[in-house]
Backbone as CSV, one residue per row, in Angstrom:
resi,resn,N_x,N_y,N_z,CA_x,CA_y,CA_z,C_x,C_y,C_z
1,UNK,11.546,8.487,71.574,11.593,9.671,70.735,10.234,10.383,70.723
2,UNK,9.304,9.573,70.508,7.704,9.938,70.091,7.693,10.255,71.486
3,UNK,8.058,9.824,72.944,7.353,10.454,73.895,8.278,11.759,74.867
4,UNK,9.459,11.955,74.241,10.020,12.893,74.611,9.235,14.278,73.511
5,UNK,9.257,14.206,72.561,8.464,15.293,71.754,7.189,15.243,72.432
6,UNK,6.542,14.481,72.774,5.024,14.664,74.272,5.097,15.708,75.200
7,UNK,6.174,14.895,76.011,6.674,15.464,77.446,6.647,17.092,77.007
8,UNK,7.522,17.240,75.974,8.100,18.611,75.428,6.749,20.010,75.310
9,UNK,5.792,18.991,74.248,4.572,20.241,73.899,3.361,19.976,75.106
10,UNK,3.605,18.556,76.373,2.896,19.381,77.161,3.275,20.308,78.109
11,UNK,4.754,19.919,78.364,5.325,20.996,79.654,5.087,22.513,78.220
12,UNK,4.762,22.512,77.222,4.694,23.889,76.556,3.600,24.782,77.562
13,UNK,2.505,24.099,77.108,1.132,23.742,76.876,0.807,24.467,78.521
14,UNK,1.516,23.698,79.283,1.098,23.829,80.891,2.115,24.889,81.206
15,UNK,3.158,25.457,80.511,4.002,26.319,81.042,3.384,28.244,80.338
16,UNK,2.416,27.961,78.990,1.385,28.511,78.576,0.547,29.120,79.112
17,UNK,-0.137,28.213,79.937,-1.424,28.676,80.988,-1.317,28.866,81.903
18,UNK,0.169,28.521,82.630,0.058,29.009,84.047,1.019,30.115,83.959
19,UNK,1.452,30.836,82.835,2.210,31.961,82.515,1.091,33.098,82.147
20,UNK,0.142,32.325,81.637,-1.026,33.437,81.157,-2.185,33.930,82.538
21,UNK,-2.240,33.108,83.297,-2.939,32.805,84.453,-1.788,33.722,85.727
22,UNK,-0.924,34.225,85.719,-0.022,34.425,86.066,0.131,36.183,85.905
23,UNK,0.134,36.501,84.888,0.130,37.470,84.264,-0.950,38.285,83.975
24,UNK,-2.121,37.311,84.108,-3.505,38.171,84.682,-3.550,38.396,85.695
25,UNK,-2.924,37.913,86.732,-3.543,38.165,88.369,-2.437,39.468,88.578
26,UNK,-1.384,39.538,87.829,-0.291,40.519,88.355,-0.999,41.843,87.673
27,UNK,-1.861,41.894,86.441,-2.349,42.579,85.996,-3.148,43.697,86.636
28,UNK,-4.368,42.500,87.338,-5.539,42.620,87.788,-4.661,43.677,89.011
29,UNK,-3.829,43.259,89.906,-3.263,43.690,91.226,-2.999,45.512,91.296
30,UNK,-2.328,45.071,89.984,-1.523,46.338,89.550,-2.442,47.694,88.824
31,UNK,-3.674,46.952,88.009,-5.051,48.243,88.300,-5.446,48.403,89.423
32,UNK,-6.010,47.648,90.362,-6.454,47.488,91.955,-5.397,48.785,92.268
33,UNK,-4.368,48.510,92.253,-2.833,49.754,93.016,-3.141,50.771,92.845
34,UNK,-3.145,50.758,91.175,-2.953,52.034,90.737,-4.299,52.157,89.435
35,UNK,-5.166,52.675,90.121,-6.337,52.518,89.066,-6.112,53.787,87.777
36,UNK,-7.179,53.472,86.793,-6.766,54.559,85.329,-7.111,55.572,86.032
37,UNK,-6.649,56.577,85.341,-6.997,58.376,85.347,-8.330,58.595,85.620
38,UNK,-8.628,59.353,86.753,-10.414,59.825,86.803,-10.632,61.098,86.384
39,UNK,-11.496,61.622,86.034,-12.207,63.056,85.594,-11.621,63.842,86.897
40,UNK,-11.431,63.440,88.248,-10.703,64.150,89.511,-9.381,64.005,89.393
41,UNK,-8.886,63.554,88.728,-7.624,63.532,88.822,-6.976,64.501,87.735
42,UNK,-7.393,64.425,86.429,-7.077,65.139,85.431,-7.610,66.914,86.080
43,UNK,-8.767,67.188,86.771,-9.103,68.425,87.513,-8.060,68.753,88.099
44,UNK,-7.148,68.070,89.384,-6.687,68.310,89.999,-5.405,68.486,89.451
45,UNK,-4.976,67.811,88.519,-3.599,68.123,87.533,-3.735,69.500,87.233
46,UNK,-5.089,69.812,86.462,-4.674,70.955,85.626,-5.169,72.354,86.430
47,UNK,-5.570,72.219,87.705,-5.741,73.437,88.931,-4.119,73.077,89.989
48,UNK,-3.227,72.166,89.838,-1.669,72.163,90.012,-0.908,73.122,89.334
49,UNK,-1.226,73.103,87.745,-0.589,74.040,86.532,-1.074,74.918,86.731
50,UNK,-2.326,75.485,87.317,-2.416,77.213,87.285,-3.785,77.598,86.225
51,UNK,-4.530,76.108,85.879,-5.190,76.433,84.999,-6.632,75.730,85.849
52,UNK,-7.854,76.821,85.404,-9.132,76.136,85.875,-9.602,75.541,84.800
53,UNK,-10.129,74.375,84.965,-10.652,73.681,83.753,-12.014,73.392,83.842
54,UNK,-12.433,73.226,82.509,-14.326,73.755,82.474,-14.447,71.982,82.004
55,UNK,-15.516,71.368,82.363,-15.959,70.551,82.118,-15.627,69.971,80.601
56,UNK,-15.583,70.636,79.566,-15.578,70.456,78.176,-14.160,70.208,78.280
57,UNK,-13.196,70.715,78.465,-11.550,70.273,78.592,-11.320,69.361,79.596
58,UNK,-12.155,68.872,79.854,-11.883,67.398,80.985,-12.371,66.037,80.049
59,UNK,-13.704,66.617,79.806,-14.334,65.580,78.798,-12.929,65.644,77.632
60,UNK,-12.874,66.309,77.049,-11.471,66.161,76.119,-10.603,65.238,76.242
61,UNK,-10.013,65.275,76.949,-8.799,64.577,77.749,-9.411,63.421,78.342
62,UNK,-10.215,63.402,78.817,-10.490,61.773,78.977,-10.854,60.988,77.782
63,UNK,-11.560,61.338,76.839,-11.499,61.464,75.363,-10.131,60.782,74.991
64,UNK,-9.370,61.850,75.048,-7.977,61.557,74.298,-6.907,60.353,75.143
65,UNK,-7.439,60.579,76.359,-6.574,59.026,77.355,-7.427,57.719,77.176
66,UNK,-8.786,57.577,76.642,-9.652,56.742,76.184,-8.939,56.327,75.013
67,UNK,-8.867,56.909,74.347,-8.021,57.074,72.840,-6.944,55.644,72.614
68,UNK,-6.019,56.269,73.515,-4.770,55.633,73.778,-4.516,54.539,74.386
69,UNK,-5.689,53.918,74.869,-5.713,52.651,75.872,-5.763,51.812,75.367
């Protein structure tokens, strides 16, 4: 009894860390892919829409996607 409740919280324990260990590397991969928003990218969005954007409305918006992270 006492060593089936063992078995139990270490397969937890080890199913824990190699789920967490797991889930960082898919993490890590998936910024590597697709990295955050750059100050060139938000430029190039908003000269797509028809709009030139001045330095101060870039700083903004990275601002506000900083915000949200």
């Amino acid at each position: 009894m006492l060593m089936d409740i063992l078995y139990i919280v270490i397969g937890l324990v080890v199913g824990l860390i190699s789920g967490f260990l797991i889930a960082k590397k898919m993490f890590q991969k998936q910024l590597k892919e697709n990295p955050p928003v750059s100050e060139e990218m938000i430029k190039t969005l908003m000269r797509g829409m028809g709009r030139n954007p001045s330095q101060k409305q870039v700083n903004q918006l990275m601002k506000q996607m900083q915000k949200y992270q």
